[in-house]
N, C-alpha and C positions, 0 to 999 in steps of 0.2 A: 482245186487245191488252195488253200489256207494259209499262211502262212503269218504268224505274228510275233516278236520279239521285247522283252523287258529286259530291268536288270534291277539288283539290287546290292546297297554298297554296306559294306558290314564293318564296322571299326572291331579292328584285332587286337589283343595284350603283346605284349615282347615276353610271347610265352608260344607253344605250340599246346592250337585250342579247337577245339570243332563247334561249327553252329549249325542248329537243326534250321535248314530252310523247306521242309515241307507243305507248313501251312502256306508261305511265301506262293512254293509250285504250284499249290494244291489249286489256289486263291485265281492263282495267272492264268490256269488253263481252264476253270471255269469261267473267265470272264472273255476269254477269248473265243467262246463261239464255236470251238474245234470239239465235235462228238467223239471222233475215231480218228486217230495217227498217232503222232511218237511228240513226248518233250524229249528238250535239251536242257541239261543246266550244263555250263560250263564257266570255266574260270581261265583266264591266259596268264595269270599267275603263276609263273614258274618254278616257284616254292609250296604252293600251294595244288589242294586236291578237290575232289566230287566224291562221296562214294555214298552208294546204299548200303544200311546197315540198319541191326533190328534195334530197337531204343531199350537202354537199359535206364532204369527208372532211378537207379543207384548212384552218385557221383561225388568225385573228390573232395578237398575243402578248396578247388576252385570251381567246383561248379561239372566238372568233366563227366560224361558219362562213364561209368567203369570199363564197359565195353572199349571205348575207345580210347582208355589209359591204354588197359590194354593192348592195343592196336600198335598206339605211339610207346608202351614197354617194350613190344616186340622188335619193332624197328628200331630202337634204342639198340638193341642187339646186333644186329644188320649194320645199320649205319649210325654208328656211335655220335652224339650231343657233339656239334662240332666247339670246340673249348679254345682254341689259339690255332695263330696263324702256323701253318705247313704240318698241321696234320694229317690235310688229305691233300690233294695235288690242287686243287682249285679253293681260294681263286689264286692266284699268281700272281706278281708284281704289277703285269701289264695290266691287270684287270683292276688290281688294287689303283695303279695309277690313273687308268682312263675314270674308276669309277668318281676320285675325289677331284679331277679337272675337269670332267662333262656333266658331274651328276652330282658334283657337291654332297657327295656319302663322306663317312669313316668310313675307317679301315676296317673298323669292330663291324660295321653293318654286312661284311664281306664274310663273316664265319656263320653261312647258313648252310656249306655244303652238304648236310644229312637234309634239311630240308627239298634241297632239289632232290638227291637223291629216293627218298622216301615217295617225293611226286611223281614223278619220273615211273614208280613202280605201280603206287595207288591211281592214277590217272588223273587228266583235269577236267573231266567231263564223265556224263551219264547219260543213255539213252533210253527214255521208259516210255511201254506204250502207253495210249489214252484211249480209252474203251465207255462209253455214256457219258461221255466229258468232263473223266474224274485220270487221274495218275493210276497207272495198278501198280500198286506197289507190297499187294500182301500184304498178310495181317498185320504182321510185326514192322515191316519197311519202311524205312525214314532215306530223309537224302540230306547229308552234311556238306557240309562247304569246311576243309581243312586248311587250316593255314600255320604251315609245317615252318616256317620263317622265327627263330624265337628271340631274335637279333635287336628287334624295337617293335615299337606300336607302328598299326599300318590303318590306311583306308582301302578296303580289296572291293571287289566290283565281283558277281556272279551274273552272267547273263542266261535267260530264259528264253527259250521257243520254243513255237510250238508249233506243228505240222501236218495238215490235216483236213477234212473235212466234218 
């Protein structure tokens, strides 16, 4: 058993945006030697998600695939664009305070709660097999990295593994 680990850091907008890390996967588990077992992509991003989905070739005038406006129109639904403080119960004073005395944030960086929420649902991780030392991921299958945070610019981290013989 095999086992080898990457990552890759993605700079985000102060918007909620998807990027296709396929090729990224595709790249990592060919170079790693593993014929047959499972990747991982994951992110510990709290705001932020993993998901497989089919590429829609179509996209915003930011760049967005339609598909995944989509996705983020839906949840706009669910868990409403958080806009000011105490429209949804987090974060809370304490959270607001520890975050500008330990973590040197604003207070504005604190209105991402549909971000977590949205995560929370979508997941921050994916587990796909690897079959002749390729991803299967189906004809259409892509694997995004979302980063549901629309609060500021970030540097986010996705980590890779892979598991195998």
């Amino acid at each position: 058993m095999i086992t080898t680990s990457s990552s890759v850091t993605i700079e985000t907008p102060a918007r909620q945006e998807f990027f296709d890390l396929t090729e990224q996967l595709s790249e990592f588990v060919r170079g790693s030697g593993i014929v047959d077992g499972i990747a991982i992509a994951y992110t510990a991003h709290t705001s932020c998600c993993v998901i497989l989905q089919e590429e829609s070739e179509d996209t915003t005038y930011y760049g967005t695939q339609l598909l995944l406006q989509d996705t983020l129109n839906v949840f706009a639904k669910i868990a409403p664009p958080t806009r000011h403080e105490n429209q949804y119960l987090h974060p809370g004073p304490i959270h607001i305070r520890n975050a500008a005395e330990l973590r040197d944030e604003h207070p504005s960086w604190g209105l991402n709660t549909d971000g977590h929420i949205i995560s929370s649902v979508l997941g921050r991780s994916e587990t796909i097999p690897v079959h002749g030392g390729a991803p299967v991921l189906g004809e259409f299958g892509r694997v995004y990295f979302g980063d549901l945070d629309s609060v500021r610019a970030r540097v986010r981290t996705v980590w890779f593994q892979v598991i195998g013989g």
